[in-house]
matplotlib code that plots the C-alpha trace (Angstrom):
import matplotlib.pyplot as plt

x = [0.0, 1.7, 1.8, -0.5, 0.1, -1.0, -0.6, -0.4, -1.7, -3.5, -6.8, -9.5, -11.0, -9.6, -11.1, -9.3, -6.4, -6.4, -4.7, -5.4, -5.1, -5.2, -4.8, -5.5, -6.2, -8.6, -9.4, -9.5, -9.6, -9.6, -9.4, -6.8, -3.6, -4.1, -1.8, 0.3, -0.2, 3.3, 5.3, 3.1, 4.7, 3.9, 4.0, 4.2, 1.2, 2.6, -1.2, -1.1, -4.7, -6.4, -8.1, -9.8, -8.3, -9.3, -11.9, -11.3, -15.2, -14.6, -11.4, -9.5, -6.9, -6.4, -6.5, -3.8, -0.4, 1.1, 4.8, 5.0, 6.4, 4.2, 0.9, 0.6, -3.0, -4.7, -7.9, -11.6, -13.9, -17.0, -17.0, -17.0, -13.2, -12.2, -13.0, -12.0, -8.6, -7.6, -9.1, -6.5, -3.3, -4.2, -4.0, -1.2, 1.3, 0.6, -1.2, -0.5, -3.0, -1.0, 1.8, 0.1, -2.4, -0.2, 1.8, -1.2, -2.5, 0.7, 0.7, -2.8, -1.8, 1.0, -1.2, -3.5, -6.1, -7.2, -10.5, -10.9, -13.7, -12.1, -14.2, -12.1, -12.6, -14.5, -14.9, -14.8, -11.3, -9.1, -11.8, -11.4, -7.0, -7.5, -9.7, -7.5, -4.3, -5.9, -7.1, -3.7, -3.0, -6.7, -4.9, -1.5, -2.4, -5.4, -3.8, -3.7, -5.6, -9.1, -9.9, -13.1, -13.2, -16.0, -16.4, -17.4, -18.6, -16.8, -17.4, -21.0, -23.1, -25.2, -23.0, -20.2, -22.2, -21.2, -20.1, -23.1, -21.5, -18.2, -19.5, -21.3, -17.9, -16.5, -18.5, -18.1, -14.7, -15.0, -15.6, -17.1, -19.4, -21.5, -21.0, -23.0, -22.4, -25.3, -28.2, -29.5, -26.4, -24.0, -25.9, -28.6, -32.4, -32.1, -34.9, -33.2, -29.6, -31.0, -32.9, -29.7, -27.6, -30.3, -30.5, -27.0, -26.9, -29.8, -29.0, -25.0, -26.2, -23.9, -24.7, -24.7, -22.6, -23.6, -22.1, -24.5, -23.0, -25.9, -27.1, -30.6, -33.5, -31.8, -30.1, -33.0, -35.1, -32.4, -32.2, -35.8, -35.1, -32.5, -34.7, -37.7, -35.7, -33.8, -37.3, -39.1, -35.7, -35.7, -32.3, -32.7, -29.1, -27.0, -27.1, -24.7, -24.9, -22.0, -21.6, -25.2, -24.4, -28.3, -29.2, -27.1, -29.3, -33.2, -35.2, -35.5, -39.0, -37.9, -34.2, -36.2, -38.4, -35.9, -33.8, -36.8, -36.5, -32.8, -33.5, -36.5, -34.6, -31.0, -29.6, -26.0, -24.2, -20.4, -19.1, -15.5, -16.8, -15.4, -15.2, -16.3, -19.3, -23.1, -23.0, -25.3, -26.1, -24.5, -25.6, -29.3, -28.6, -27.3, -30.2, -32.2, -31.1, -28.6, -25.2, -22.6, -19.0, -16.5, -13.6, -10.9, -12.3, -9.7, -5.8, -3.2, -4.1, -5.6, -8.7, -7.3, -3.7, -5.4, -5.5, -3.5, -4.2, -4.6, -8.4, -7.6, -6.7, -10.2, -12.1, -10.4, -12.0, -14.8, -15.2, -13.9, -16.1, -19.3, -18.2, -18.0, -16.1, -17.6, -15.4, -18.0, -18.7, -15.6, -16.1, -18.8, -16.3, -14.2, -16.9, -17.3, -13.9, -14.1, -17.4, -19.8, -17.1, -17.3, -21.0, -21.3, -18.7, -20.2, -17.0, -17.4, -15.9, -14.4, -14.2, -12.4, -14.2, -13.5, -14.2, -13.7, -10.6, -7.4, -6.8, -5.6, -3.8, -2.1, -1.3, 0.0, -3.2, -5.3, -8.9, -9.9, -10.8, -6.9, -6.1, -8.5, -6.9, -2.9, -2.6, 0.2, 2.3, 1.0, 3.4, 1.9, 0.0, -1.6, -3.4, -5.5, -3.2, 0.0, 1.8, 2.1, 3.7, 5.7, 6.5, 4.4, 6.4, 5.7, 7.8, 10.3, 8.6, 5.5, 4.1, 5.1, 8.5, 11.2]
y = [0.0, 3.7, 6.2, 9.1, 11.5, 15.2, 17.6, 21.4, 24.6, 23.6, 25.4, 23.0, 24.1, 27.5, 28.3, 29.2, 27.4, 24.1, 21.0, 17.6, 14.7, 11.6, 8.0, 4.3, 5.5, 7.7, 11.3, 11.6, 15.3, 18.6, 21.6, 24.3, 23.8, 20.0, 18.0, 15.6, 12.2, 10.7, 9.3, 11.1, 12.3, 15.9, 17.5, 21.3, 22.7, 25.8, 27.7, 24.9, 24.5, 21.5, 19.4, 15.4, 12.8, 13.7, 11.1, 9.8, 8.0, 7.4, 5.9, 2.7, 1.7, -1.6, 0.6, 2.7, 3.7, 5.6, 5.4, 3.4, 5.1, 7.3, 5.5, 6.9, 6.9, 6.9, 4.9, 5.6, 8.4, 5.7, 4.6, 0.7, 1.8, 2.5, -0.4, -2.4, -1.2, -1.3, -5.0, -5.9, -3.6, -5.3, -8.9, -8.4, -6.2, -8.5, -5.3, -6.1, -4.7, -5.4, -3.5, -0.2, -0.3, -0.4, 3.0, 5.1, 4.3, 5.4, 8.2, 9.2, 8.4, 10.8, 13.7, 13.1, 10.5, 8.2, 7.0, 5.4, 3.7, 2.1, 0.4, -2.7, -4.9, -8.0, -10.0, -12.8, -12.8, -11.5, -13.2, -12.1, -11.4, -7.5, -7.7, -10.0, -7.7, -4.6, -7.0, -7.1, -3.6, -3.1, -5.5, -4.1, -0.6, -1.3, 0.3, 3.3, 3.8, 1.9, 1.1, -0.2, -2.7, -2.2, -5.0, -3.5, -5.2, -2.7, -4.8, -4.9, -7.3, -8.9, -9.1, -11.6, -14.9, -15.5, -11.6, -12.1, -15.5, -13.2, -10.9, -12.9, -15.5, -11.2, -10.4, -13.5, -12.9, -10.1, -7.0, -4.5, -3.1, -4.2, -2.0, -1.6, 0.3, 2.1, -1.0, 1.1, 1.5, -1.0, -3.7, -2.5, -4.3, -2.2, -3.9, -7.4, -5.4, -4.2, -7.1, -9.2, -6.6, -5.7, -9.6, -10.0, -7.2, -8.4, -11.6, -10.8, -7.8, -5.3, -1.7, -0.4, 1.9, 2.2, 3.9, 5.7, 7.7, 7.8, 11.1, 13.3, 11.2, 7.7, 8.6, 9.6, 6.1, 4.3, 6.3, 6.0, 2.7, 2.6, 4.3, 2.0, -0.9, 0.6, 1.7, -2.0, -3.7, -1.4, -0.7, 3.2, 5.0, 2.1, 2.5, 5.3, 6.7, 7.7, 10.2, 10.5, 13.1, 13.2, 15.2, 18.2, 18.2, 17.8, 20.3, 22.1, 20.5, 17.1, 17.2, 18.4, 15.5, 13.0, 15.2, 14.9, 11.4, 10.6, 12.5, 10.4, 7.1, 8.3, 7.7, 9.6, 11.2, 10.6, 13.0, 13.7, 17.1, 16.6, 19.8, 18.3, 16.4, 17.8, 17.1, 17.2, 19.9, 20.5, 23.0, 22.0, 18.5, 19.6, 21.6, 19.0, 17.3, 14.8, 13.6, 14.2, 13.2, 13.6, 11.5, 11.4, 8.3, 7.0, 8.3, 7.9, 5.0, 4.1, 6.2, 9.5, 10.5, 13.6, 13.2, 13.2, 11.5, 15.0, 15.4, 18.9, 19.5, 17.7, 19.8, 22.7, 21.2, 21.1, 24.6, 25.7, 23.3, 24.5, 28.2, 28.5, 31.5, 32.5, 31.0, 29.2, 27.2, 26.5, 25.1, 22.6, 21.4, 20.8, 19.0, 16.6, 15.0, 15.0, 14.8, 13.8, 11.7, 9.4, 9.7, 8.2, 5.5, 4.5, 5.2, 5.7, 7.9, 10.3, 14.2, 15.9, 15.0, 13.1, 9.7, 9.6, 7.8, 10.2, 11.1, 14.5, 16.6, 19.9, 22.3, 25.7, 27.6, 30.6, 29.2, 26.0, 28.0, 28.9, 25.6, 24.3, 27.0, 27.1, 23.2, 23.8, 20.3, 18.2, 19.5, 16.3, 13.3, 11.5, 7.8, 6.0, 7.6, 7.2, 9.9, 8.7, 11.5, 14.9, 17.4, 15.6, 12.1, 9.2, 7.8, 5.0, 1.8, 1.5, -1.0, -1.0, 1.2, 0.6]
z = [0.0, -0.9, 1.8, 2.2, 0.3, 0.7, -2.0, -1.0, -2.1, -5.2, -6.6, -8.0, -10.9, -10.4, -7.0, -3.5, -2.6, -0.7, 0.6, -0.6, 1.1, -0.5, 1.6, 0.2, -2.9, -2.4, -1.2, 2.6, 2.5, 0.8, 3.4, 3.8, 6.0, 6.5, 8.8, 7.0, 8.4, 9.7, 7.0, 4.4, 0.6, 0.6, -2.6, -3.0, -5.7, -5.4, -6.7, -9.4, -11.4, -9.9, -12.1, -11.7, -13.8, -17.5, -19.6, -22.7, -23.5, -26.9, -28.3, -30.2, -28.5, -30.9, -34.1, -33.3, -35.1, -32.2, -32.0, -35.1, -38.9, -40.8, -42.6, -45.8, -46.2, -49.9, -48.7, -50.5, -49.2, -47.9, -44.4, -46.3, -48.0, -44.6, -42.9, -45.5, -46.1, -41.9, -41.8, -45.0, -43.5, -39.9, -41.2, -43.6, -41.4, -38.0, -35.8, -32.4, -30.4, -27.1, -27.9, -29.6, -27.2, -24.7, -26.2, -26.3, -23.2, -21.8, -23.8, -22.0, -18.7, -18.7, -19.9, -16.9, -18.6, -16.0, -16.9, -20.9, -22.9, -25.9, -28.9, -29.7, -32.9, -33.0, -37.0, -38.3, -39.5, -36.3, -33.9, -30.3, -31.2, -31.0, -27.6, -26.2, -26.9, -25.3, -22.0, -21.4, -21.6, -19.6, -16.7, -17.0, -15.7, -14.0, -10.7, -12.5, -15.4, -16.0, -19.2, -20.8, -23.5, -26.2, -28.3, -31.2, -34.8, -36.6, -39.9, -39.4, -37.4, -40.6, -43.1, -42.0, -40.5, -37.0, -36.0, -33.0, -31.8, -31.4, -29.9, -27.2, -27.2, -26.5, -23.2, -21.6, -22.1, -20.2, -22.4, -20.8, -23.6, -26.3, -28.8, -32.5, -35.7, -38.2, -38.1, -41.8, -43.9, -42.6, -41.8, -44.4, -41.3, -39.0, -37.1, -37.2, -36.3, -33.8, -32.4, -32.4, -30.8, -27.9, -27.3, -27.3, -24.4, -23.0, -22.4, -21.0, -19.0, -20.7, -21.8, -24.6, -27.0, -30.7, -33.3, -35.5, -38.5, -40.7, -41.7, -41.4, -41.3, -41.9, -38.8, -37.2, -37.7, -36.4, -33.4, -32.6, -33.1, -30.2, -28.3, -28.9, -27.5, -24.8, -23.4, -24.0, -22.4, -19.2, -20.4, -19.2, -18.1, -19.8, -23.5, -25.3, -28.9, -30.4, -33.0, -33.7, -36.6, -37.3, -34.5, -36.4, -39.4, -38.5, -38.1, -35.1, -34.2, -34.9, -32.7, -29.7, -29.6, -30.0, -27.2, -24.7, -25.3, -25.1, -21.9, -20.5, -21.1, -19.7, -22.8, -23.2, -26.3, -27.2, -29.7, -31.1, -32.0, -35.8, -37.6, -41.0, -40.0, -38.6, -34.5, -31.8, -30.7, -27.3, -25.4, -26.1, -25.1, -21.9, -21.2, -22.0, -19.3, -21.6, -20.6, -23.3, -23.2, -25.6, -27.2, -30.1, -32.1, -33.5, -32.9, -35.7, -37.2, -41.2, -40.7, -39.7, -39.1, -36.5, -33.2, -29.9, -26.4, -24.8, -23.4, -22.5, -26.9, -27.3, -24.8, -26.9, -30.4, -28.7, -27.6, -31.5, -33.0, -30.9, -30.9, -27.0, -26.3, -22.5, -19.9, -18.8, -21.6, -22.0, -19.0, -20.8, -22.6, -20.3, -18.5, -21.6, -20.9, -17.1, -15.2, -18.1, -19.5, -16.1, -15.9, -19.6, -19.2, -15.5, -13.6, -10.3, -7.7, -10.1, -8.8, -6.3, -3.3, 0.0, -1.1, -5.1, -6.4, -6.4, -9.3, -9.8, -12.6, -11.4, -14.1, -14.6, -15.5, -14.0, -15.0, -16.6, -20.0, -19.6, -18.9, -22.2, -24.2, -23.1, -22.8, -20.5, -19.8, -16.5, -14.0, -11.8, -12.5, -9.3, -10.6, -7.7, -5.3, -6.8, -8.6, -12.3, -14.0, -13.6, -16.4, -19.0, -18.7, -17.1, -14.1, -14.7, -13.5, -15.1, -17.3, -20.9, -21.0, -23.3]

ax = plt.figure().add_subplot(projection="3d")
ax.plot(x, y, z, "-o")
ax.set_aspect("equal")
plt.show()
């Protein structure tokens, strides 16, 4: 067991200065002037920016190219090219999920991401290999970083006979997640999709998180869809839609209906916030009452070569993508990578309370806009108690170095 540890002078989320003090993992305190316990690691904040462990709620940690040469990427324009082309380079070039998985957790963990929901491939040709590779990485840093495992159809559910055997064969394996991907222009019945993929949840007791791409009113019908099911299954507050691009184009009229009822039935919203696609809209949402937490999607990998594991740059895209200039919502944004991120994912005891998991990132900021805006390095990284990371870098003695 590591010793207490109390963390001085530190400011969370901007406000008056404070003490933290953090014991078995957990925060045992927050107060000014605190004792130190005896044989307690004190850490000066010196007025550092206080903020909770960041959340990523939307990621692929088995796709990724992080650390590895430069893809050069000359795939098709259609979602199909896409996931064609990364199923082909996977098999020929030997992916290993393990090992990049591994690297961009890491890479996460050292920028103050604690807390990760990562989609992981399930087909018929790689079978459970890529969800097995990223359990390792999932136990490896579990004492730090908790990561959950989507298993995710990313080659469609219908299409390739025995995809719903995997993914069952998947969650008893122990993924977290059942994940799904556009029931209308993947899988082409989205009433039978979505039959098999509510069964499969059903009958595993997993939630939910469904990609849905599909524009206007396609996108629309299979939402209602979702929501049709998630109400008759009693599956309120554990299904997640992903993307759900739609909810950008429909008319006014029609978007607030379908907000009232992603509302009713808990449902939550995941969005990267990408600049060339329609979004959700995010500020209605949350007055609506809906949870929405935001993610990369994929990082460097044969889909995209964008993207970094800094939640604090996506909270930033966030804000520039929904024009929020006002510091406080910027603060919104912030909130999708931090408290909405946990209350999506289901991960518990995440703040800056006595009692929540310690996980704290001090910065060098004056507000959390600043912070959003500046990205200054993480001068300290503290991971269920333990300090992780100073300066940006992780601390020799982790899993996966060298």
């Amino acid at each position: 067991m590591s010793p207490a540890l109390l963390v001085r002078d530190v400011r969370p989320h901007g406000a008056a200065p404070v003490d933290v003090l953090v014991q078995h993992g957990r925060i045992a305190a927050v107060g000014p002037r605190l004792a130190a316990p005896p044989g307690a690691q004190v850490e000066e904040g010196g007025g550092a920016l206080l903020l909770p462990g960041l959340v990523e709620s939307h990621t692929h940690l088995d796709k990724t190219l992080w650390g590895l040469p430069w893809y050069r990427n000359e795939v098709g324009s259609r979602l199909t090219d896409k996931i064609d082309n990364e199923r082909a380079f996977r098999a020929g070039s030997g992916h290993d999920a393990a090992a990049q998985s591994m690297a961009l957790a890491r890479a996460f963990l050292a920028a103050g991401t604690t807390r990760i929901r990562t989609h992981v491939d399930i087909d018929t040709q790689a079978g459970l290999k890529h969800l097995e590779g990223v359990q390792r990485t999932q136990a490896a840093l579990a004492p730090w970083q908790q990561i959950q495992t989507v298993a995710f159809p990313q080659s469609g559910l219908l299409g390739r006979p025995g995809t719903a055997e995997l993914l069952g064969a998947a969650l008893a394996a122990g993924a977290d997640v059942l994940g799904g991907l556009d029931p209308c222009a993947i899988d082409g019945d989205p009433v039978r999709s979505l039959d098999v993929l509510f069964g499969l949840a059903d009958k595993h007791g997993k939630p939910l998180d469904i990609h849905l791409h599909e524009p206007g009113a396609m996108g629309a019908f299979s939402l209602g869809l979702i929501l049709d099911r998630t109400a008759a299954l009693g599956l309120q507050g554990r299904v997640a839609v992903s993307h759900a691009f739609c909810l950008g184009e429909l008319p006014a009229a029609e978007c607030n209906a379908l907000l009232a009822r992603i509302a009713a039935l808990g449902v939550v919203l995941v969005t990267s916030a990408p600049p060339s696609r329609p979004v959700p809209p995010l500020m209605a949402c949350r007055a609506a009452g809906i949870t929405v937490a935001g993610g990369n999607d994929g990082i460097r990998d044969t889909w995209t070569p964008y993207g970094t594991p800094d939640m604090l740059e996506r909270a930033m895209l966030i804000g520039l993508r929904y024009n929020l200039r006002r510091d406080d919502e910027i603060d919104a944004a912030l909130d999708c990578v931090t408290r909405a991120g946990a209350l999506a994912c289901g991960f518990e005891g995440h703040g800056l309370v006595p009692g929540d998991r310690a996980d704290l990132v001090l910065l060098d900021a004056q507000t959390v806009a600043h912070a959003v805006v500046a990205r200054p390095p993480r001068r300290l990284v503290v991971a269920g108690g333990q300090i992780v990371a100073r300066g940006g870098a992780l601390l020799p003695g982790l899993p996966g170095a060298g």
